[in-house]
N, C-alpha and C positions, 0 to 999 in steps of 0.2 A: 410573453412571460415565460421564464422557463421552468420547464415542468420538474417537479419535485424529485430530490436527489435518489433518493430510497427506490420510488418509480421508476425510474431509468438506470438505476444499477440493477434490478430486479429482471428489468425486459432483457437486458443488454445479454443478462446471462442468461435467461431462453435463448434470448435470438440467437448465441454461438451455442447453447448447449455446454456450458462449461461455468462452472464459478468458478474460476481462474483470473489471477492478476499476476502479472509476472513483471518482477521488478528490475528495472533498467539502472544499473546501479553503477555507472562505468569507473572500472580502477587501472587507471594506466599501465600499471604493472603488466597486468593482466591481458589486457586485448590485442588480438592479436597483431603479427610484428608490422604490418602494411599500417597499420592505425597511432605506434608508438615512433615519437620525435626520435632523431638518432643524436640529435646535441643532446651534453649532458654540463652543460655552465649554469645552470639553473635561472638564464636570466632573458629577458623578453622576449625574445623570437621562439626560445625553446618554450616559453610557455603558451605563447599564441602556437605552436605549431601541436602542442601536446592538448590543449583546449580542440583544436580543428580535428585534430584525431577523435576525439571522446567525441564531438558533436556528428561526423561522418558517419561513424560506429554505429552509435543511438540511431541515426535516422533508419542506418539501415536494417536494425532489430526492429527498431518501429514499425518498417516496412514489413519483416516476416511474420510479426505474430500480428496484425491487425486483422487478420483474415480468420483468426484463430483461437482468439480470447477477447472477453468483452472489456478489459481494464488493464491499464502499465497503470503503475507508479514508479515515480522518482526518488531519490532519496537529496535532499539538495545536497547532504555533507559532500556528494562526488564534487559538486560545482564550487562552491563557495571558498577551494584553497585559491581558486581564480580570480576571486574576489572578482569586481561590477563586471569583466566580459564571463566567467564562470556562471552570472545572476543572467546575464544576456541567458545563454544555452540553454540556462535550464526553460525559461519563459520561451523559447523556440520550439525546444520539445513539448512541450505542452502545450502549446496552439501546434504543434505538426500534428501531435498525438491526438486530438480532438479533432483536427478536421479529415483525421482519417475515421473518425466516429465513435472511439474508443473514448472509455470512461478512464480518466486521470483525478490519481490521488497521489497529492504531494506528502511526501513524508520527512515533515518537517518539526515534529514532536515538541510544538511550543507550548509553553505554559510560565505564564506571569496573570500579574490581577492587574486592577485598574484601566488607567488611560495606556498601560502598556500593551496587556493582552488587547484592547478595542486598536490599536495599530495594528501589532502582530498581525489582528483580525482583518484590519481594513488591507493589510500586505501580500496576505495569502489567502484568501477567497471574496473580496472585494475585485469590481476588474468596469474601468478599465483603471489604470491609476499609475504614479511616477514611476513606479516601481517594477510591475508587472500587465504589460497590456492584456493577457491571458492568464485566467489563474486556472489551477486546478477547481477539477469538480468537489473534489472534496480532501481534507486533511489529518496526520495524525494529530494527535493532541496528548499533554499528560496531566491529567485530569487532579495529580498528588496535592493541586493548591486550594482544590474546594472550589465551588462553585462560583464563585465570584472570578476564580481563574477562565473557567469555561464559557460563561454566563455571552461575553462577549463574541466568541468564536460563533456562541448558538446563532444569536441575534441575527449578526452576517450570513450564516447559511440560511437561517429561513427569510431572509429578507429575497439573495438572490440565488436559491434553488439548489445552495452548495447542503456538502455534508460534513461531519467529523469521525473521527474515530478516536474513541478518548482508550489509552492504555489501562487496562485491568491488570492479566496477566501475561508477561511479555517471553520471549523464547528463546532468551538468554540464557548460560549455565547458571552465573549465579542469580537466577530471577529469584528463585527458591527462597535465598538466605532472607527475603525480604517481602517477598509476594506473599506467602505460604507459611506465612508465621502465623500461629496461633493467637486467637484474642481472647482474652477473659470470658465473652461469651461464647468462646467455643466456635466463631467462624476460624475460617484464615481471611489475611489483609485482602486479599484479593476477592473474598466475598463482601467484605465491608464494601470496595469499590463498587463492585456492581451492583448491590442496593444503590449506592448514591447516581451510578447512570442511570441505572433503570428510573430512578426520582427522577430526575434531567431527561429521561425520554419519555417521561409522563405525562405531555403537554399534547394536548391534539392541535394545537396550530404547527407541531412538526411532524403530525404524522400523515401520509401519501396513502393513496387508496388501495397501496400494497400490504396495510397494516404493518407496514415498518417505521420508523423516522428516521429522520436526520441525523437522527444523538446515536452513532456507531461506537463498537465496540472490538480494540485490539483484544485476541483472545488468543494461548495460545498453551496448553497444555498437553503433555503425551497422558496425562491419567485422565482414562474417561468418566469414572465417576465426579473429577471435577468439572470436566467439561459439559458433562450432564447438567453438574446442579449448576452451573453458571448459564446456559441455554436457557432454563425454566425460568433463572430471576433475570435476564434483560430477552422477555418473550417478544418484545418490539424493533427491538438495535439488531443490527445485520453485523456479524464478526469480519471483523480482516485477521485472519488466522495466518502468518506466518510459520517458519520452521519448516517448511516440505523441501526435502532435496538435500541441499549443500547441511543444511543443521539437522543431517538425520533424520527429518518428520519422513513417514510411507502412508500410502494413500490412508489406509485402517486407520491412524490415527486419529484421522479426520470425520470420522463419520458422526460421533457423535455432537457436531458442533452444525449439524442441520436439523432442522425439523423433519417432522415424519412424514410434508409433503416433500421435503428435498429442497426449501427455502429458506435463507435466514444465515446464510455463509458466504464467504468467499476466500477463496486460500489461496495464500501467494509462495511463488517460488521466485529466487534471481540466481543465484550464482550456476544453478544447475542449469539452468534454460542457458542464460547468457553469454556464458562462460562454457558451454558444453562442450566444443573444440579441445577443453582439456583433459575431458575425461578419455580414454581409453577406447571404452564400446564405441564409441560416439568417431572417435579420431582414426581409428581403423576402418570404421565403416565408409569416412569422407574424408581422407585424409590431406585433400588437398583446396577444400571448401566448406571453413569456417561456418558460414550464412547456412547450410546446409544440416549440420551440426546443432544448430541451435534450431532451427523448423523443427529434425526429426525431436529433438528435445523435447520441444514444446508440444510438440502431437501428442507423444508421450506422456509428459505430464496431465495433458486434455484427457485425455484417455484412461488415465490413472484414478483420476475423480469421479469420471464419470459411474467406473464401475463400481464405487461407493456410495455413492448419492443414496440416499432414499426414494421410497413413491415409484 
């Protein structure tokens, strides 16, 4: 049986010493040139040779930071302009990424109700199946259709050992216009949401002997007075706190979205980690090895959190 989701993202981040998840998010554009197709007819060779690149790539960030953070996630949007070999890769990386021991969450932000979401469900943390022989250990979710939306996502994770992250509040510029709105009774939208996760992780058949559950929470604000009050109402849900790095988040922002033992978060960075060859400090330092680049990154960012943590 596999042991409870919560449970094993908890350990995972003792065992490196870091809540860190660092997102593998590959954009052709971007990586570097030994990895990008040099045809440009946009049609099937160049696409199988610009897929083989992204998959190359990945394996081999997989390969630097597994020693070094206890979680990747994926974002499928990179795979899916690939359509079925793009759905191939990403279900690669995900069993590559797991049997290097690392904790994988798809970041695949679905939400429908019915017999749609219980597919959705069965697609992305159901395993083994048509679709995906490897699923992610756990998934985003947008929790905006009410619980009949998520109800099914739960099911499947506590069935087998997965988890969710349902969005609160997200670390986009215009999250604001729409998260952080005021309600009649004087919350913002984004407190309304986390009453209703917090409802949704109220259940002890999801909760792991870490006093966590299953029912996680995207969380991601630079004011910490919100960050505060949204810690206190989901005291159970563990955060995927994005925004560190490329979207301006610094370690400080993050402190208050852990508890006072130092439990109950995980922050993720990509473009900085991933992508670090483009930065400057980064490309002076190693200017002729990319993979290099992206370790000292990620050390860096380890290192970053660490010295905020609590406890």
């Amino acid at each position: 049986m596999v042991r409870h989701f919560a449970d094993r993202l908890t350990d995972a981040i003792v065992a490196k010493g870091a809540p860190a998840v660092v997102n593998i998010d590959p954009v052709l554009q971007s990586l570097p040139s030994e990895f990008r197709t040099a045809g440009s007819s946009g049609g099937d060779e160049d696409r199988t040779a610009a897929l083989q690149g992204i998959r190359t790539f990945c394996l081999r960030v997989i390969d630097i930071v597994a020693p070094l953070v206890p979680a990747v996630k994926f974002n499928i949007a990179c795979f899916e302009p690939y359509r079925a070999a793009g759905i191939q890769v990403y279900d690669d990386l995900i069993a590559e990424a797991s049997r290097r021991g690392l904790i994988v969450i798809g970041d695949v932000k679905r939400g429908d109700v019915g017999h749609t979401a219980a597919l959705y469900a069965q697609a992305h943390l159901d395993e083994p199946n048509s679709t995906f022989q490897t699923t992610a250990d756990a998934i985003t979710l947008n929790g905006y259709l009410g619980w009949d939306g998520v109800k099914p996502f739960v099911d499947v994770a506590r069935e087998k050992g997965k988890g969710v992250f349902i969005l609160v509040r997200t670390s986009n510029d215009s999250a604001d216009s729409i998260q952080d709105l005021v309600t009649r009774d004087g919350r913002k939208v984004h407190d309304v949401v986390a009453s209703l996760v917090a409802q949704w992780a109220d259940d002890s058949s999801t909760l792991g002997h870490s006093g966590y559950t299953s029912v996680g929470a995207v969380v991601a604000t630079r004011r910490g007075d919100d960050a505060a009050r949204l810690r206190a109402a989901m005291s159970r849900s563990i955060f995927l706190v994005p925004g560190y790095g490329a979207q301006g988040g610094e370690a400080e922002d993050y402190k208050h979205y852990f508890k006072q033992d130092g439990t109950g978060a995980i922050v993720a960075a990509g473009r900085s980690i991933v992508f670090a060859y483009e930065a400057p400090a980064y490309r002076q330092r190693f200017p002729d090895a990319w993979d290099r680049c992206v370790e000292q990154a990620c050390r860096d960012f380890v290192a970053d959190l660490r010295r905020i943590i609590p406890g």
